[in-house]
C-alpha positions as CSV (number, residue, x, y, z in Angstrom):
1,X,66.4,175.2,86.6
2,X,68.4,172.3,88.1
3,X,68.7,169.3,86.4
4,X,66.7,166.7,88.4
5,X,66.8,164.1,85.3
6,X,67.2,160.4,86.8
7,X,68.3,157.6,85.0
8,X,66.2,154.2,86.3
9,X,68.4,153.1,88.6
10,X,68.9,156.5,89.9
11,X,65.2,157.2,90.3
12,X,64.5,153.8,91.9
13,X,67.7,154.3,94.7
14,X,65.9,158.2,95.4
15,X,62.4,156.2,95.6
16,X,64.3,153.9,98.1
17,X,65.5,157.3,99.8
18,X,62.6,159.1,99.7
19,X,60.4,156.2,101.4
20,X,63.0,155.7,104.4
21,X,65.0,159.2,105.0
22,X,66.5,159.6,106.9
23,X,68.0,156.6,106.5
24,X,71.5,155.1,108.0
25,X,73.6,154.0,104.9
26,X,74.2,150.7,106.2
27,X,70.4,149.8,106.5
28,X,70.2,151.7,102.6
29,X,72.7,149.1,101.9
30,X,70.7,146.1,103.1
31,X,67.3,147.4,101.5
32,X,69.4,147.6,98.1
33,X,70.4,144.5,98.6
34,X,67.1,143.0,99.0
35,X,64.8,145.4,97.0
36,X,67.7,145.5,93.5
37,X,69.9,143.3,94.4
38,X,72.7,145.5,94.5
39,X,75.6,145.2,96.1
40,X,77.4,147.8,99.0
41,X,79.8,148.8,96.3
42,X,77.1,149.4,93.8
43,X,74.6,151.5,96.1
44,X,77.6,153.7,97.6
45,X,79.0,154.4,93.9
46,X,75.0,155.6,92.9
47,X,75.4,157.8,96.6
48,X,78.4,159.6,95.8
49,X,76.9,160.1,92.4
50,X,73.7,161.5,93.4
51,X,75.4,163.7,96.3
52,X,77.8,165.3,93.8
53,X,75.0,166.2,91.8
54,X,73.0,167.6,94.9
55,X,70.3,165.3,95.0
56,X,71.2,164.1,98.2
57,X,73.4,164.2,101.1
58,X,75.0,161.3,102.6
59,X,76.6,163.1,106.5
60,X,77.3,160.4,109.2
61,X,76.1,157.8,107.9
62,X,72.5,159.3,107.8
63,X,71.2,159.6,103.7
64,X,68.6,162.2,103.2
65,X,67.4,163.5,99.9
66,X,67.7,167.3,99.0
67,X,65.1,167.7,96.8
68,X,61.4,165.7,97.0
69,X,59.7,163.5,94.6
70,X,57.4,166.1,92.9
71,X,60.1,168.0,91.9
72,X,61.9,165.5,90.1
73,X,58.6,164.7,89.4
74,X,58.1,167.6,87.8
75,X,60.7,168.6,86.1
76,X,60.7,164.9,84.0
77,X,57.1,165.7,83.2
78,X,57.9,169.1,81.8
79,X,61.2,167.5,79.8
80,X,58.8,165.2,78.2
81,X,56.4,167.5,77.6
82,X,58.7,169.7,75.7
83,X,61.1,166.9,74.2
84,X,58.2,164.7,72.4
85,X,55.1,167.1,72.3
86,X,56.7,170.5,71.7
87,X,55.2,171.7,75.0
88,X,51.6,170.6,74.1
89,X,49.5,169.1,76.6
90,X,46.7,168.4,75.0
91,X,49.0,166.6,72.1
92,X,50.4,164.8,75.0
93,X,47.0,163.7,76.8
94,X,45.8,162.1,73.2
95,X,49.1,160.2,72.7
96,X,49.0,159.3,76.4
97,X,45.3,158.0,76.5
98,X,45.3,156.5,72.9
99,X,41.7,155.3,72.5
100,X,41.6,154.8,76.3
101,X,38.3,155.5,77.7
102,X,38.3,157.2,81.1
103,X,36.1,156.8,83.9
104,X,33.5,159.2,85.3
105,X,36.1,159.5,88.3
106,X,39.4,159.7,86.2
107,X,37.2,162.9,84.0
108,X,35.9,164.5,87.4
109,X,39.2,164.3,88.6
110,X,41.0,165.8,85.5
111,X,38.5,168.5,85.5
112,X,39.4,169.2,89.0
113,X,43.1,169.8,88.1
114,X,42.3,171.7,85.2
115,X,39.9,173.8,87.2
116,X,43.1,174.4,89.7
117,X,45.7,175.1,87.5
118,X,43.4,178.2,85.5
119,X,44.8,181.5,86.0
């Protein structure tokens, strides 16, 4: 499985990407600018980053990401999952609601998903 794993600023630049593509690299510059307050330096040193590590290709001046949001999504989910909760979702759902009380909505909705996602 590729390695989709962003680091913050990473993920933030892709969001950036993801909301805009395709996008001319000048006008990612400016947005950077305004939205992180990065400078051209900084947001072309994250593109060549990304792009070597496939996430994104950066051709005539026109940015566009290679793989989508759910995937990277995904695959951080999954890490987590296996990292902190040794691949337990239901450890994971108690440590994420902690005491939290859900609303008819939120449980409908869960149940939905979990309906969905039975084999």
């Amino acid at each position: 499985m590729q390695d989709y794993k962003l680091f913050d600023a990473e993920y933030r630049l892709m969001d950036i990407i993801w909301e805009l593509e395709p996008v001319n690299s000048t006008q990612l510059c400016r947005v950077c600018l305004e939205r992180l307050g990065w400078k051209k330096a900084t947001t072309y040193t994250m593109l060549r980053k990304l792009g070597d590590r496939g996430l994104l290709r950066n051709q005539s001046a026109t940015v566009t990401a290679l793989v989508g949001r759910e995937q990277v999504r995904q695959r951080e989910s999954q890490a987590v999952l296996e990292r902190s909760f040794g691949g337990s979702l239901p450890a994971f759902l108690t440590a994420f609601l902690g005491g939290h009380k859900l609303t008819q909505a939120e449980a409908e909705e869960l149940r939905q998903i979990i309906e969905e996602a039975v084999e």
